[in-house]
C-alpha positions in Angstrom: 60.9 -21.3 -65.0 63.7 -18.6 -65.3 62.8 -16.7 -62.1 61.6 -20.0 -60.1 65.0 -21.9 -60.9 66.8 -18.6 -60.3 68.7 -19.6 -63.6 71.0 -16.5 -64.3 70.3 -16.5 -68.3 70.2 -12.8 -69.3 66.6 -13.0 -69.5 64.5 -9.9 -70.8 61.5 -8.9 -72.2 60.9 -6.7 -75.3 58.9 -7.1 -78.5 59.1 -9.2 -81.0 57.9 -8.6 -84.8 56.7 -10.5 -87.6 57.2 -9.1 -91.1 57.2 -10.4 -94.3 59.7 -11.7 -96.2 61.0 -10.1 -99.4 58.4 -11.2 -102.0 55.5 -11.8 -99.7 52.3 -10.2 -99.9 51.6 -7.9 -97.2 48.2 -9.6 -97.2 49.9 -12.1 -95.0 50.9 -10.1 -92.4 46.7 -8.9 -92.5 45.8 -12.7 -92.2 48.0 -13.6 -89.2 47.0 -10.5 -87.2 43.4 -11.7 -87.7 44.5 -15.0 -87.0 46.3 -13.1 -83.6 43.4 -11.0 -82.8 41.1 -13.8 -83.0 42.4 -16.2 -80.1 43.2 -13.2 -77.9 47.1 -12.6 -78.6 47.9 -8.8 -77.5 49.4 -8.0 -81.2 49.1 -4.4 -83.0 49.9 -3.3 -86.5 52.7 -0.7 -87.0 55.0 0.2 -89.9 58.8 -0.3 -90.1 61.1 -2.4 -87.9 64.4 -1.9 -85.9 65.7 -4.0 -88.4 67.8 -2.8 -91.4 66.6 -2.8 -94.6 63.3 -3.2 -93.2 62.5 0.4 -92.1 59.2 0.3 -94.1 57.8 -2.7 -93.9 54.2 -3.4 -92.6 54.6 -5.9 -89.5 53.2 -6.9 -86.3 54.8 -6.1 -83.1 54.1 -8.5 -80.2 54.5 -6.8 -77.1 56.0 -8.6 -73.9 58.4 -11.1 -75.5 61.4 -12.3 -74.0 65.0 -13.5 -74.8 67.2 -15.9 -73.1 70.9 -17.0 -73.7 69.9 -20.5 -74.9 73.2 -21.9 -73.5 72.9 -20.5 -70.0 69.2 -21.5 -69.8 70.0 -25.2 -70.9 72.8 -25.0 -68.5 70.9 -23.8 -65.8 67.8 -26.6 -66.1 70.5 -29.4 -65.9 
């Protein structure tokens, strides 16, 4: 919608991650890349985050994400 509207909306792609919360089992991050991996979702298992505090955490990185400015979008469909 982005590119077809020509909506100027600082759109990008990069990768998005899923880790768990303090507390949580890591077990959960093995269920939901099974979970991923079993309706086709192009997901891999890594180790840390570009997040602080997070450096070592198991997680998932989901390649090909993207991020919008939600204002500009919103302005931009109107």
């Amino acid at each position: 919608i982005q590119e077809t509207e020509r909506i100027a909306c600082d759109f990008r792609r990069l990768a998005g991650f899923l880790f768990p919360a303090s507390g949580s089992q890591e077990s959960d991050i093995t269920r939901e890349l099974d979970a991923a991996l079993k309706i086709g979702v192009e997901v891999e298992k890594t180790r840390g985050v570009p997040f602080a505090g997070f450096s070592d955490a198991e997680a998932l990185r989901y390649a090909n994400q993207a991020t919008v400015h939600p204002l500009k979008y919103l302005r931009g469909l109107a």
